[in-house]
C-alpha positions in Angstrom: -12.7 -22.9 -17.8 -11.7 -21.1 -15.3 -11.9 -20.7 -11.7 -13.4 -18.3 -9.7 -12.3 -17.9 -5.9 -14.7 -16.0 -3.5 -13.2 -14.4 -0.6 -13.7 -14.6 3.1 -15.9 -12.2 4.4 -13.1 -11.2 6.9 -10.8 -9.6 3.4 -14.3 -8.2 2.0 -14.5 -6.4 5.4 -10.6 -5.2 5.4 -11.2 -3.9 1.6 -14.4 -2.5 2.2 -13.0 -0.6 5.0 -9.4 0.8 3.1 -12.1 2.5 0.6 -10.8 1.5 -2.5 -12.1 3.2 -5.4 -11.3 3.7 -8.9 -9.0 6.3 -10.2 -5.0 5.4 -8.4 -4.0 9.4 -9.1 -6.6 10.8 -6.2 -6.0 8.2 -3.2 -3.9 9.2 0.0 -0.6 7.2 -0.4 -1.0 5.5 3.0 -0.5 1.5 3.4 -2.8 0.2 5.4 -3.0 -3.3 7.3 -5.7 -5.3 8.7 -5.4 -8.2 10.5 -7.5 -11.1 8.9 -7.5 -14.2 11.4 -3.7 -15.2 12.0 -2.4 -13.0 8.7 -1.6 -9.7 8.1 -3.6 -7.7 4.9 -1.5 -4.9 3.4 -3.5 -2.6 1.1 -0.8 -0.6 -0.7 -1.9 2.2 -3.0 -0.5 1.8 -6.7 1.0 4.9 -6.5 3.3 4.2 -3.2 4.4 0.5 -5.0 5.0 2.0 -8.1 7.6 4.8 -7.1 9.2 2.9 -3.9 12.4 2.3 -5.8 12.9 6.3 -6.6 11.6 7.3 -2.7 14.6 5.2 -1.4 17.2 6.6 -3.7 16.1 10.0 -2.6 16.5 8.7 0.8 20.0 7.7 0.4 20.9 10.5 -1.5 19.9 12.9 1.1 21.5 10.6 3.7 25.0 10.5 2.0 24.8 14.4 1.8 24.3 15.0 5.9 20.3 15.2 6.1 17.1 13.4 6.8 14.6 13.1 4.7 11.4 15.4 6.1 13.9 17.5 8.2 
């Protein structure tokens, strides 16, 4: 049996509003956070968790070799 845990309306309201809809390849790679009662709700698109690792080596890379990433 298992056990089915309903949300408070207050993270149905924080979801509804970050739009999240099927398909992780077409979604704008911003995190977004909502502030449900005394926490913090990240929404993080699939995309941005997945390749975090290989966006920070970059980072570093261009760091050690005298320039900022986006500059």
């Amino acid at each position: 049996m298992t056990r089915k845990t309903r949300l408070p309306p207050e993270v149905l309201a924080a979801l509804a509003a970050a739009d999240r809809s099927p398909g992780w390849n077409n979604r704008p790679r911003d995190v977004q956070r909502f502030d449900v009662g005394t926490c913090a709700l990240y929404v993080v698109p699939y995309r941005r968790w997945a390749y975090r690792r290989q966006e920070q080596q970059t980072a570093a890379w261009w760091r050690t070799h005298g320039r900022e990433v986006g500059a």
